[in-house]
C-alpha positions as CSV (number, residue, x, y, z in Angstrom):
1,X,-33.7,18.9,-62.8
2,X,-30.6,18.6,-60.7
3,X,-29.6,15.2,-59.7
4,X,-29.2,14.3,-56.2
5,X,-25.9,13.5,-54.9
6,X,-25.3,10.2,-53.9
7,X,-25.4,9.3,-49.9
8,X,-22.1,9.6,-48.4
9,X,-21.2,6.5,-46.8
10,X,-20.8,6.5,-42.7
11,X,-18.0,5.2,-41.2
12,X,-18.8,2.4,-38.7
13,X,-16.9,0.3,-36.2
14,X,-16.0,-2.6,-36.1
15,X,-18.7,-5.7,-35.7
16,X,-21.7,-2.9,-36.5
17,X,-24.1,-4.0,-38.8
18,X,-24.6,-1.9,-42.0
19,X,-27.3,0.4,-42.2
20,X,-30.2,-0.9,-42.7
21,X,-29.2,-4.1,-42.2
22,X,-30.9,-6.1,-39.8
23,X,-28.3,-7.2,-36.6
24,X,-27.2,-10.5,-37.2
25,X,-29.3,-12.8,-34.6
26,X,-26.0,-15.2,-34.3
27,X,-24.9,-12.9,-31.7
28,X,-23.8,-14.1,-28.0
29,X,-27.1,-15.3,-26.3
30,X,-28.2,-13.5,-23.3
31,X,-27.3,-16.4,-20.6
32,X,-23.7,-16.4,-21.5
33,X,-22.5,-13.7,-19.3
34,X,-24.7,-15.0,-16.9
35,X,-23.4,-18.7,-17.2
36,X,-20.0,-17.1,-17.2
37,X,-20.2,-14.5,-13.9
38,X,-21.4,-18.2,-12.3
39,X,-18.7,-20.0,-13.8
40,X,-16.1,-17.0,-12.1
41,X,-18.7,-17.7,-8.8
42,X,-18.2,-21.0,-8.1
43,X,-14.3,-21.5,-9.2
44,X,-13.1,-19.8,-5.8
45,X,-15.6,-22.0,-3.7
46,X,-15.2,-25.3,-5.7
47,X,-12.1,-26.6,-3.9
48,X,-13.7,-25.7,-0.8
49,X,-16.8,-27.5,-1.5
50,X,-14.5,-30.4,-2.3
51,X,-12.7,-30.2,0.6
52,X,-15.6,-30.0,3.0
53,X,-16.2,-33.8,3.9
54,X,-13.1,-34.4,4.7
55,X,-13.2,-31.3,6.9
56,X,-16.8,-32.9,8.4
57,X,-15.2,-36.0,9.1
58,X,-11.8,-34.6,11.2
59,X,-14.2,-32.3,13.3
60,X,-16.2,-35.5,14.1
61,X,-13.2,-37.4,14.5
62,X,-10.9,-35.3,16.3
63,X,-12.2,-31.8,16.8
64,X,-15.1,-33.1,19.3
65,X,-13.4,-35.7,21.1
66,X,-10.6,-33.2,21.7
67,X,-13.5,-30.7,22.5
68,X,-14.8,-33.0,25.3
69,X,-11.3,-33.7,26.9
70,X,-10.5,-30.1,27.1
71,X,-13.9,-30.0,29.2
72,X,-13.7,-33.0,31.4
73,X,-9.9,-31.8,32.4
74,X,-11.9,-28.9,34.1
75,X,-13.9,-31.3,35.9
76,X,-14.1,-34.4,38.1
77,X,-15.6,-37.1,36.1
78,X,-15.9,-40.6,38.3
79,X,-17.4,-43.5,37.1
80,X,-21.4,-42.8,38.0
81,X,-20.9,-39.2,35.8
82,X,-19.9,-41.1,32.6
83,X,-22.3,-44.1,32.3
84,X,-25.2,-41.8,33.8
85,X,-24.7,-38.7,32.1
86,X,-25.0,-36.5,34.9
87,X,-23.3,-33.3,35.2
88,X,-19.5,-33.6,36.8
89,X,-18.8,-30.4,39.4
90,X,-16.3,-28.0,37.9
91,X,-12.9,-28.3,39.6
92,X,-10.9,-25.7,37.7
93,X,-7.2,-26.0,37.3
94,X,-7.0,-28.5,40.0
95,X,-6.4,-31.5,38.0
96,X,-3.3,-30.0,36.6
97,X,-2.2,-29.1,39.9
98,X,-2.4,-32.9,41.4
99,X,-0.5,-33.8,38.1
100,X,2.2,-31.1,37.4
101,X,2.8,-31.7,42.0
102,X,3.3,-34.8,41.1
103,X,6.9,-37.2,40.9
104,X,5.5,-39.9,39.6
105,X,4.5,-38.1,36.4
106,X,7.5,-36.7,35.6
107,X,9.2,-39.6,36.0
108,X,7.3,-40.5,32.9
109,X,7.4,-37.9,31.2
110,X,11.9,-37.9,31.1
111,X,11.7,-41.9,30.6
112,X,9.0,-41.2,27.6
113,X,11.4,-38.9,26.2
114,X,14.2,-40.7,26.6
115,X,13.0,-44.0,25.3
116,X,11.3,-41.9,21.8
117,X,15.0,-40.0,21.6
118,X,16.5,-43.5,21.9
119,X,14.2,-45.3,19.6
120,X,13.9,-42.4,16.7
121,X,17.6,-42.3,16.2
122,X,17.8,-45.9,15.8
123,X,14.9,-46.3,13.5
124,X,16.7,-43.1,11.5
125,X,20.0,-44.5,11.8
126,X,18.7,-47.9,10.7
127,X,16.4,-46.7,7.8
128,X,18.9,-44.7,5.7
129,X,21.8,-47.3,5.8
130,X,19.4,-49.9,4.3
131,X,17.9,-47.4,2.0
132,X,21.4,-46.7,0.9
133,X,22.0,-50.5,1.0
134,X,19.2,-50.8,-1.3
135,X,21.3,-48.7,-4.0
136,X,23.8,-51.2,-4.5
137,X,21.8,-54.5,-4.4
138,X,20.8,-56.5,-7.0
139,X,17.5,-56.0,-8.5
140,X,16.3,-59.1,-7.1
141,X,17.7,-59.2,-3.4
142,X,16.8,-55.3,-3.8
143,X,13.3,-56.7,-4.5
144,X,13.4,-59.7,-1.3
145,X,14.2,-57.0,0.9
146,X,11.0,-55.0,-0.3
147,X,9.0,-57.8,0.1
148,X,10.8,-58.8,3.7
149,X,10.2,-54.7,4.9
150,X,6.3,-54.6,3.8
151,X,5.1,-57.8,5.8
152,X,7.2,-56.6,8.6
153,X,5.5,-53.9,8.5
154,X,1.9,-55.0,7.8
155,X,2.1,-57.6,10.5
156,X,-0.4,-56.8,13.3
157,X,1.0,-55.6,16.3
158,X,-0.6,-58.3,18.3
159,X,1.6,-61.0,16.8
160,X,4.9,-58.9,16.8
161,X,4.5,-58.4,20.3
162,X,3.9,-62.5,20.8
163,X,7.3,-62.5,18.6
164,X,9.2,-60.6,20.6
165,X,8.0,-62.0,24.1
166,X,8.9,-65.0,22.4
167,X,12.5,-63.9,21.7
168,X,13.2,-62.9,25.3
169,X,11.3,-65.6,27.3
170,X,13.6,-66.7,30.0
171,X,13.3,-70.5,29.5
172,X,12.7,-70.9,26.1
173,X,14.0,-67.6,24.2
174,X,16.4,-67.3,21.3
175,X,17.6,-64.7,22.6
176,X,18.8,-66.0,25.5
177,X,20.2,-69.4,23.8
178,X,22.3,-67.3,21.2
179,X,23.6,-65.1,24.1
180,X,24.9,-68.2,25.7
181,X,25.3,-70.6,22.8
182,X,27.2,-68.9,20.3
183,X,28.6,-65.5,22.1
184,X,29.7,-68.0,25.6
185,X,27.8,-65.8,28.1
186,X,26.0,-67.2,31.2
187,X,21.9,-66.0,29.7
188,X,20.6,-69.2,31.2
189,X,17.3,-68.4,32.9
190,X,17.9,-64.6,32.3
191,X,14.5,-62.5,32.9
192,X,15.0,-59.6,30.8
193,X,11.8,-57.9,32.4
194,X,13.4,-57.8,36.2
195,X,15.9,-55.1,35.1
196,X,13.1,-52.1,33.1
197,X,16.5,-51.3,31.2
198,X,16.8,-54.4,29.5
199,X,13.1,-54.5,29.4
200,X,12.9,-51.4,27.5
201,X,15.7,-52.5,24.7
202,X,13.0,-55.5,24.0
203,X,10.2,-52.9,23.5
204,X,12.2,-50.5,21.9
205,X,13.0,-53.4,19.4
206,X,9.5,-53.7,19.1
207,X,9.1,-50.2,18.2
208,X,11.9,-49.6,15.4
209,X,10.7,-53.5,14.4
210,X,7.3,-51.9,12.7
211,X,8.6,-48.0,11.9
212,X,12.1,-49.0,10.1
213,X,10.0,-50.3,6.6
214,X,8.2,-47.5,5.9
215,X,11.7,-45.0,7.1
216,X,13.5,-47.5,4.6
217,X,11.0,-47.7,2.0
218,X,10.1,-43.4,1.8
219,X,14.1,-42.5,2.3
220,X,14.8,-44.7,-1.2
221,X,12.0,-43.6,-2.6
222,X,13.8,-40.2,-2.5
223,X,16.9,-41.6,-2.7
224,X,15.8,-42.4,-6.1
225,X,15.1,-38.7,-7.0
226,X,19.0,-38.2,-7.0
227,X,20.7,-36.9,-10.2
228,X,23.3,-40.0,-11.0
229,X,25.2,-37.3,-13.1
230,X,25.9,-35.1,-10.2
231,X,27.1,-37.8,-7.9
232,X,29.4,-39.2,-10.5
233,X,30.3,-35.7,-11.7
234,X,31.6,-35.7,-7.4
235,X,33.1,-38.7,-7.6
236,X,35.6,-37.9,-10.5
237,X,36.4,-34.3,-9.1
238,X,38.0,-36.5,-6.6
239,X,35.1,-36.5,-3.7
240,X,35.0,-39.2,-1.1
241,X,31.7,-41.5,-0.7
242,X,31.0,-39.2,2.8
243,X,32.0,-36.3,0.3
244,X,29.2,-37.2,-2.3
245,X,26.6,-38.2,0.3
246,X,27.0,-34.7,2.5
247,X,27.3,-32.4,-0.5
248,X,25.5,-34.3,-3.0
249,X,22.7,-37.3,-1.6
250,X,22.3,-35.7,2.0
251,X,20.6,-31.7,0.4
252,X,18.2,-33.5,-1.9
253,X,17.1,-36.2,0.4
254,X,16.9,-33.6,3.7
255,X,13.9,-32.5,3.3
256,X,11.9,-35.8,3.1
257,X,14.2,-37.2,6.1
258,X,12.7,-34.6,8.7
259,X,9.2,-34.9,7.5
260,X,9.8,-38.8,8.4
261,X,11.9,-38.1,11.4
262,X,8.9,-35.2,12.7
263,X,6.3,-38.7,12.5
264,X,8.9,-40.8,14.1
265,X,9.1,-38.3,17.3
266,X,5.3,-38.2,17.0
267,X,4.8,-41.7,16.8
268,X,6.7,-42.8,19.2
269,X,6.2,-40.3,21.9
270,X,2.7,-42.2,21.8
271,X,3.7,-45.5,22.2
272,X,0.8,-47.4,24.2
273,X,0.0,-50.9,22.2
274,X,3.8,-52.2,22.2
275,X,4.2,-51.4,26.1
276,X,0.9,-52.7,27.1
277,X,0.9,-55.9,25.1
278,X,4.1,-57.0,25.6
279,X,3.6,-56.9,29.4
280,X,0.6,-58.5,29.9
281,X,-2.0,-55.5,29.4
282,X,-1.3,-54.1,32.8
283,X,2.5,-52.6,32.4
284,X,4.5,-52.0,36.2
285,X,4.6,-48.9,37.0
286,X,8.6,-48.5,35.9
287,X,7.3,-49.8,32.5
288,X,4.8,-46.7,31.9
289,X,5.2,-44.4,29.4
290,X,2.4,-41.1,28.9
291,X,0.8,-43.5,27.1
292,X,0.1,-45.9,29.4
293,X,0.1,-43.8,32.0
294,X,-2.8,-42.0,31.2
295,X,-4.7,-45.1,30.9
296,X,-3.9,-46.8,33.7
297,X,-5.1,-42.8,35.7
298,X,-8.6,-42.8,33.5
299,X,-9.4,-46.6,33.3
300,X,-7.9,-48.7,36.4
301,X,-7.8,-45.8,38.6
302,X,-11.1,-44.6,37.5
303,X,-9.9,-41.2,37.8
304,X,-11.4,-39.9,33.8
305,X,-10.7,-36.0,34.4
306,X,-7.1,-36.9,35.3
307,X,-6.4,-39.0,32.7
308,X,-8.0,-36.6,30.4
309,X,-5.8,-33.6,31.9
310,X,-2.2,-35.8,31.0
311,X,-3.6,-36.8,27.6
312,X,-4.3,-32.6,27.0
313,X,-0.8,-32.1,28.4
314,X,0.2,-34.5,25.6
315,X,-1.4,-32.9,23.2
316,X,0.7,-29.4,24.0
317,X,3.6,-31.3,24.3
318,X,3.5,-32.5,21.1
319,X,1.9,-29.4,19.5
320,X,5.0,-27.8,18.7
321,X,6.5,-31.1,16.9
322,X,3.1,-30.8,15.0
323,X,3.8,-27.3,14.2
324,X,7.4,-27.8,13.0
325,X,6.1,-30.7,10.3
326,X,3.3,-28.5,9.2
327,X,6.1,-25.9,8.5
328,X,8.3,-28.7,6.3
329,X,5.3,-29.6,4.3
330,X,4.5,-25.8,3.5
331,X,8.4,-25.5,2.7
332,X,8.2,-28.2,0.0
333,X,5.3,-27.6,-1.3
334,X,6.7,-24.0,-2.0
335,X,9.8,-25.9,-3.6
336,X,7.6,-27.8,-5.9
């Protein structure tokens, strides 16, 4: 009897189980690819999910409130309309007529300019030569003048205001005593409120009195962020001190100094508390900037659509300084 030839083996791939051999049951469970296509689901949405209170809280915040004003500029809102809730008429573009016809508004509107212009440059200016300053202090003056720059800055506008009234009272001001004690001019008596130029230098001190800590704190801050190497690498190629700060200091710290200076234009183009405190919560009419101005339309004037209509005209104003910070965060955040 002729024996029978032996089975010829079958090739098989890779991970296949031998014939006849049961499949291994430690094989992937059936819920992992499930587990996994929801892992790939929810990564996209999961920083949008995390995202989405804050986004909740600015609509509430902002979104509606500017929502509301963009409405009442369309209509004519007296007092009896707001506390009643009754429906105002619908006046069209004819709040923006009265205002844009009228000389009184952009009178305010050059002197708000002029008196941000004036007051960012100085708190600029001021900033970075006390951030440089900072470089070559001592470690503990270096440290007083931290100390000095954050309670400046965390005191309450109230009491700076106070201060500053203070400073420039005509009978018993500092201001007035060093002016005539120590420099030999006449300042006895002198109301610095009669001429709104001198008037505005007090509440412009005001104003780069709270912004110039955090300009001087956020310009060393970067400041610090410059190689040493390179600038004495400069400085023994035979560059000046200008020479190392335009060339060397001036293209790393850039970027951060118009982020600060975009706020400063923002801030202060706003300016309401400083103006309105420091003249006895009811500013002259020479004293008004859009801030004030728009409250003095919507709250002494009872006149809420108008007021509403100059605050929107703010807005768009401003919208384009908005627009050019937005663009410097994107820029450095592509940097980084």
């Amino acid at each position: 009897m002729k024996a029978a030839d032996p089975p010829v083996p079958v090739p098989r791939k890779p991970g296949q189980p031998e014939s006849g051999t049961p499949a291994s049951p430690s094989g992937p469970p059936d819920s992992g690819p499930a587990k996994g296509t929801r892992k790939r689901r929810v990564g996209p949405l999961l920083p949008y999910l995390l995202i989405a209170p804050t986004i909740v809280a600015l609509a509430a915040v902002f979104v509606w409130p500017l929502i509301k004003t963009v409405i009442m500029s369309f209509q004519d809102v007296g007092r009896r309309e707001l506390w009643t809730g009754e429906a105002a008429p619908w006046v069209g573009f004819d709040q923006f007529t009265d205002i844009f016809g009228d000389g009184e508004f952009w009178d305010v509107v050059w002197r708000t300019v002029l008196f941000m212009t004036v007051c960012v440059v100085a708190t600029m200016g001021l900033g970075l030569f006390l951030a440089l300053s900072m470089q070559r202090m001592a470690k503990g003056v270096r440290l007083a003048l931290t100390g000095a720059l954050v309670a400046a800055w965390a005191m309450p506008l109230l009491v700076a205001t106070s201060i500053f009234r203070w400073f420039a009272d005509s009978d018993y001001g500092v201001l007035n005593m060093v002016l005539t004690k120590y420099l030999g001019l006449d300042f006895r008596g002198h109301n610095w409120w009669l001429d709104p130029k001198q008037g505005f230098l007090i509440i412009g001190a005001v104003v780069v009195w709270g912004a110039v800590p955090f300009v001087v704190i956020t310009l060393y801050a970067a400041l610090t962020q410059v190689p040493r190497e390179l600038e004495e690498a400069a400085s023994l190629d035979g560059a000046s001190a200008t020479g190392v700060f335009r060339f060397v200091t001036w293209p790393v710290i850039k970027p951060v100094f118009q982020m600060i200076a975009t706020l400063s234009v923002i801030w202060d183009f706003n300016v309401f508390g400083q103006v309105f405190l420091i003249r006895g919560n009811k500013p002259e009419p020479e004293y008004n900037l859009l801030g004030t101005y728009y409250y003095e339309k919507a709250f002494e004037s009872n006149s809420f659509s108008q007021g509403a209509a100059i605050s929107l005209i703010t807005v768009l104003l401003l919208s384009g300084v908005a627009v050019y910070y937005l663009r410097q965060l994107l820029k450095i955040g592509e940097v980084e």
